[in-house]
C-alpha positions in Angstrom: 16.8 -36.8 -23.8 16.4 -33.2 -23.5 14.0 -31.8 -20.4 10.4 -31.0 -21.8 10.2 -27.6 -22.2 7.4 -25.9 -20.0 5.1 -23.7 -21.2 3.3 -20.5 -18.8 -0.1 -22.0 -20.1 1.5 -25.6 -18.0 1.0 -24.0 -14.9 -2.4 -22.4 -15.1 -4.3 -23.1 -11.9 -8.0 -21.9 -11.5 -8.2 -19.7 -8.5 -11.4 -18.5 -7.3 -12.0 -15.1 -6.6 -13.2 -15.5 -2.8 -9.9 -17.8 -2.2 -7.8 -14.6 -2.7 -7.0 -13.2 0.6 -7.8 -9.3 0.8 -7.0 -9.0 4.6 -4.4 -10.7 6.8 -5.5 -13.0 9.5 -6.0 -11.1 13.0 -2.6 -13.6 13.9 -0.5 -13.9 10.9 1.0 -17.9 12.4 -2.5 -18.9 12.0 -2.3 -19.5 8.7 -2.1 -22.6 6.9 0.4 -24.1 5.3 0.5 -27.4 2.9 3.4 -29.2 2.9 4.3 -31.1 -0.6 7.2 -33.4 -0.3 9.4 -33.5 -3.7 10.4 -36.8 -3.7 7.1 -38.7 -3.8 4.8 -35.3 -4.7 3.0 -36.5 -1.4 0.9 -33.8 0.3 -0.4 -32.7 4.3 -2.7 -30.2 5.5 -0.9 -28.8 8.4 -1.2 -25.3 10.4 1.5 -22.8 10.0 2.2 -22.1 13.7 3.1 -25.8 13.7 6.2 -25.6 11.4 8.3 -25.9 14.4 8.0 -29.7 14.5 10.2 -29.5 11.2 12.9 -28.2 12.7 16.2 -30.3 14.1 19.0 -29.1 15.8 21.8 -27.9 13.4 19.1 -26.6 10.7 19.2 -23.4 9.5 16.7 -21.0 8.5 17.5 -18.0 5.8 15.2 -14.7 5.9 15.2 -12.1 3.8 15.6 -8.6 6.1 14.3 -6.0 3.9 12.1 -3.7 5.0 9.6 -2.4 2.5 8.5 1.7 2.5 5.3 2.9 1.3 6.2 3.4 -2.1 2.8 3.3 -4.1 1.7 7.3 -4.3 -2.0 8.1 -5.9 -1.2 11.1 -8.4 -3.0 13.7 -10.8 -1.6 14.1 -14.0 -1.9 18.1 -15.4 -4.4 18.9 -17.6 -6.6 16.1 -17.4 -7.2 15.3 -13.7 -6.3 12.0 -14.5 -5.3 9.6 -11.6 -1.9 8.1 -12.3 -0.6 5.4 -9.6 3.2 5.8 -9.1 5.3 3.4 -7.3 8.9 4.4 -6.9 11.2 1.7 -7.2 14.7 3.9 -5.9 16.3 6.7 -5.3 18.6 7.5 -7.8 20.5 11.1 -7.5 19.0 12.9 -4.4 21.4 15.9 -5.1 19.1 16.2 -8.6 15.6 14.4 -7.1 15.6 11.9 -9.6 14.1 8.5 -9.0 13.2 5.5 -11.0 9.3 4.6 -10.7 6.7 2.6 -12.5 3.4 4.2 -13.8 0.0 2.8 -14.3 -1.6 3.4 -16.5 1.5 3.7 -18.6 0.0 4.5 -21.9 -1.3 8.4 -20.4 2.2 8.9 -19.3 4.6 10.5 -21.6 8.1 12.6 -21.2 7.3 16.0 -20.0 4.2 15.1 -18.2 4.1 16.1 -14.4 2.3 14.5 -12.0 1.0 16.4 -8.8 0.7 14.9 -5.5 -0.9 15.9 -2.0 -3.1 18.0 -2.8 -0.8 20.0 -5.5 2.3 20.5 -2.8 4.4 18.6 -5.1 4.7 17.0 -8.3 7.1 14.8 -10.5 7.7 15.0 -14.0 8.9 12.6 -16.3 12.0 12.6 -18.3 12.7 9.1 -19.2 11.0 6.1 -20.5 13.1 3.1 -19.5 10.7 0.2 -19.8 6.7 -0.1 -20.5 6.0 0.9 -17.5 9.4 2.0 -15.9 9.8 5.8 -16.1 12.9 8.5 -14.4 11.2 11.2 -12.8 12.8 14.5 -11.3 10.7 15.4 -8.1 10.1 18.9 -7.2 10.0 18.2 -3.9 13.9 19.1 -2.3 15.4 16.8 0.4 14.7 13.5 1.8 11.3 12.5 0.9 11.0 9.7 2.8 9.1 11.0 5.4 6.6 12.4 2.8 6.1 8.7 2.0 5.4 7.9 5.4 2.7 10.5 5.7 1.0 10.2 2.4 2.4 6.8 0.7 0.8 3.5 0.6 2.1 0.4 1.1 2.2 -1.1 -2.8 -0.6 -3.3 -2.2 -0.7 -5.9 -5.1 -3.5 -5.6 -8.2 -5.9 -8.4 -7.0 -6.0 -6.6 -3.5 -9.1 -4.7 -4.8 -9.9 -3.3 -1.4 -9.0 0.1 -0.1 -5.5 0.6 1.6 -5.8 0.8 5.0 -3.3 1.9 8.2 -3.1 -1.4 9.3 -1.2 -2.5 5.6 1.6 -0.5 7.4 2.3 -3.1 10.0 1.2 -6.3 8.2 2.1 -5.9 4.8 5.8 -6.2 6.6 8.0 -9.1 8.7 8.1 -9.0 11.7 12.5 -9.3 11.3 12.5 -6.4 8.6 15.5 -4.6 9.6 14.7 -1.0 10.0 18.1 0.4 8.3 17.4 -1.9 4.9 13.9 0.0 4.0 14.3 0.0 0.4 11.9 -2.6 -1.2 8.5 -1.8 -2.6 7.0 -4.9 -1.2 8.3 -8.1 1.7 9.3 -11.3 1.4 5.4 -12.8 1.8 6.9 -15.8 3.0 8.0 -14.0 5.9 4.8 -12.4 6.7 3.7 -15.5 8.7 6.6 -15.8 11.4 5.9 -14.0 14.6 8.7 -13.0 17.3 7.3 -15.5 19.2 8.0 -18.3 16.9 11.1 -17.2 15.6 12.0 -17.2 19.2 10.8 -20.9 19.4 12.4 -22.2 16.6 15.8 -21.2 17.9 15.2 -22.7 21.1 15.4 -25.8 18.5 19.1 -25.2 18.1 18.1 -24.2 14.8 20.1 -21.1 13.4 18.9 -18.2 12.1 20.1 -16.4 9.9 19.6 -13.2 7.3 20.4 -12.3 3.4 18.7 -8.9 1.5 17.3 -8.6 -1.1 15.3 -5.1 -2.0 12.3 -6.3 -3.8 11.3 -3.8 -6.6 10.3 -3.8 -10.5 10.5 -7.9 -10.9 7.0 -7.8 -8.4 5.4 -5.3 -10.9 6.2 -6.9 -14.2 4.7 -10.3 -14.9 5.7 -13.6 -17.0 3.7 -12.3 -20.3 5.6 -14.6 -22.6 4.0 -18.3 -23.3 7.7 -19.3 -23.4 8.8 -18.6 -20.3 12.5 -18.9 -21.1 12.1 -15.4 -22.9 11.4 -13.7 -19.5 13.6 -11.4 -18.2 14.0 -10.0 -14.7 14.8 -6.6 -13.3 18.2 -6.0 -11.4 17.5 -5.8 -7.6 20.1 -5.4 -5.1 21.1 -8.2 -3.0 23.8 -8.5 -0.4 24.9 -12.0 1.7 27.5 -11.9 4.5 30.1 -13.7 5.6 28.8 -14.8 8.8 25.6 -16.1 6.9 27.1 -18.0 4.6 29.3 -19.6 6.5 26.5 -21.0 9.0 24.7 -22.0 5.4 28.2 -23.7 4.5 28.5 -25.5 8.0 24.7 -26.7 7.8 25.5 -28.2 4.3 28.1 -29.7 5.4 26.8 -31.7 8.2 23.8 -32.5 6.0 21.5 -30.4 7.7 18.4 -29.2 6.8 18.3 -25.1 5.2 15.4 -24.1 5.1 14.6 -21.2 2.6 11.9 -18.7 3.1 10.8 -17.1 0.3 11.7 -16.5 -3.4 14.0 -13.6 -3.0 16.1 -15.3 -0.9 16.7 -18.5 -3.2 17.6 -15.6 -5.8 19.8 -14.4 -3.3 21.8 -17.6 -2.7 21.5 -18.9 -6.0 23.1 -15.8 -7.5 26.1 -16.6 -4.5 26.9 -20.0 -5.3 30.7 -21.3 -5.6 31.6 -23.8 -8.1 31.9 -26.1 -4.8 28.4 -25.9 -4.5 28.7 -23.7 -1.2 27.6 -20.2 -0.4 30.0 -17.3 -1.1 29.8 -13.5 0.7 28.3 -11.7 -1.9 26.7 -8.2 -2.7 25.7 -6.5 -5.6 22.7 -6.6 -8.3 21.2 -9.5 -9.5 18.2 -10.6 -12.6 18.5 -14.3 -11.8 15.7 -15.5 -13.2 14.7 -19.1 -12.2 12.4 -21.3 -14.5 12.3 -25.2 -15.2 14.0 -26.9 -15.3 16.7 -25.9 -13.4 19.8 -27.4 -11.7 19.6 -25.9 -8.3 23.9 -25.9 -6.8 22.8 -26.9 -2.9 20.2 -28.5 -1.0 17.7 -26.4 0.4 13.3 -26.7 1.4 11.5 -23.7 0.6 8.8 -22.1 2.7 6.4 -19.9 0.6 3.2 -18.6 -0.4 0.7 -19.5 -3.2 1.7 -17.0 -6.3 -0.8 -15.2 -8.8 -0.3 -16.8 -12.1 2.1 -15.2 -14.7 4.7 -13.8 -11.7 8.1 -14.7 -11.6 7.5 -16.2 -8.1 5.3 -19.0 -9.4 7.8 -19.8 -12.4 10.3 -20.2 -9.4 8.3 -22.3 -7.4 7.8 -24.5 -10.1 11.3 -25.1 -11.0 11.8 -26.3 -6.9 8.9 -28.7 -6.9 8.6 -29.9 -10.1 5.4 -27.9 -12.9 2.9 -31.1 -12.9 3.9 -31.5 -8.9 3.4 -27.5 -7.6 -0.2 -27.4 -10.1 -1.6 -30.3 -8.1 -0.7 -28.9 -4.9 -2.3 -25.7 -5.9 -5.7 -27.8 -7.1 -5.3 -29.7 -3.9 -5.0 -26.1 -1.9 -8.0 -24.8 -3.6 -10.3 -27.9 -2.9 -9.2 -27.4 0.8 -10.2 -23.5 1.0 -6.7 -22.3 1.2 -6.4 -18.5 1.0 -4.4 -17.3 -2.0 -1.5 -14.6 -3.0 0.7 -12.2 -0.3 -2.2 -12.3 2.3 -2.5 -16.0 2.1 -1.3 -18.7 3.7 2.1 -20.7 3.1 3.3 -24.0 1.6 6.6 -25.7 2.6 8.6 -27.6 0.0 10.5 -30.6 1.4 
């Protein structure tokens, strides 16, 4: 018998306003984190700075070591004073200062517009429509203009963060193992946002290895699951790379039966779009649109450590697929009974 097919309506949770998170916590690793276990849909309260006890020698834990930029500009579109959000996705020719971006709201954004920034010193102007949203833009602005983004760019704070962006977004709205040469994603890896130095520090004294993939984050965070059938979906092409070294200490841990523990979405996209036909890890680097929905036949053993997703992302879908639709809404029923804080600033759940 075929696998029911699930629906994006299946996975509807009610989440209160007040239970999404607009600030970080003054320490991120006192977050919480529930714990569902797959094979009996069993579920614990726990705190996240605990997650060490989980750990055995020989385990392995995968990060993702993108570092995001602050690519969410606040424009003026000519003739109009109309505010446009941009958020640039990547560089594409510098030589001709074109890049691809996304602009909201879309619909006032057409093909020879140009939109001004900082106070009128430079501007954009559109020359492409490549999706809805997804524009090419030629900058006027000549050189680098990365460290324009770091003067006047926000961090790309997501929609249900209604609050103002502040300074301190730079810092938190970023891991703490972001690796400063790989700053090309629009957002982080949330699930990473909870691990301090400290405990990174403590769960190698575990004899647990760590170990890094990338993955640049971009459009896929921008563009929900709008399709009731979520099958139909289809993902952006983000650039991913995995080394040799890490996936041969994935390949030794799988081998010995040892726990690999996951963090976050974009690096099970990462691995899964690396997987032999022997059901190990391969080196691996280029662009990926793996999209992951139930159900799905996932090629190794892994737990997943991440966050509580808005509804309609492709990060929920995921999510689902690892601990099973009816199994992941009762967690997230169970997390709002408890007071657990929602979305990128909230706190974590580990899949076992």
């Amino acid at each position: 018998m075929a696998p029911a097919t699930v629906k994006l309506s299946d996975l509807k949770v009610n989440i209160p306003a007040a239970a999404i998170a607009q600030h970080p916590l003054p320490k991120r690793e006192n977050a919480r984190m529930l714990v569902l276990e797959r094979s009996t849909g069993q579920i614990a309260d726990e705190k996240f700075k605990n997650i060490v006890k989980h750990f055995q020698k020989g385990d392995v834990l995968v990060l993702n070591d993108t570092k995001a930029f602050p690519a969410h500009l606040i424009g003026t579109k000519e003739k109009g004073d109309i505010r446009i959000d941009v958020y640039l996705l990547r560089e594409l020719r510098r030589e001709e200062r074109l890049w691809d971006i996304v602009v909201e709201p879309a619909r006032k954004v057409r093909i020879g517009n140009k939109i001004f920034f900082d106070n009128g010193r430079f501007y954009c102007e559109i020359i492409e429509n490549t999706t809805t949203r997804g524009r090419i833009a030629r900058f006027s602005y000549e050189g680098d203009l990365m460290p324009v983004l770091n003067r006047i760019g926000q961090m790309a704070l997501p929609p249900y963060i209604t609050r103002e962006h502040t300074d301190d977004d730079r810092e938190r709205f970023q891991t703490v193992f972001a690796d400063p040469a790989k700053k090309f994603a629009i957002a982080p890896p949330t699930a990473g946002l909870h691990f301090t130095k400290e405990l990174l520090k403590a769960i190698a004294k575990q004899g647990v290895s760590i170990v890094y993939v990338t993955l640049h984050i971009g459009q896929c965070v921008l563009e929900p699951v709008e399709v009731e059938d979520i099958s139909k979906h289809r993902m952006y092409s983000e650039y991913f790379e995995v080394s040799r070294d890490t996936a041969e200490v994935i390949n030794k841990a799988l081998k010995s039966r040892k726990n690999v523990y996951v963090v976050g979405c974009s690096t099970l996209r990462a691995l899964e779009s690396s997987i032999l036909t022997t059901n190990m890890i391969k080196p691996n680097r280029g662009w990926t649109d793996k999209y992951i929905f139930p159900p799905y036949d996932f090629k190794f053993g892994f737990r997943l450590l991440t966050n509580f997703h808005p509804y309609g992302s492709s990060s929920l879908v995921l999510t689902s697929a690892v601990a099973g639709p009816t199994a992941l809404v009762k967690a997230y029923q169970h997390a709002v009974k408890q007071g657990y804080r929602f979305f990128a600033y909230g706190d974590a759940m580990l899949i076992v």
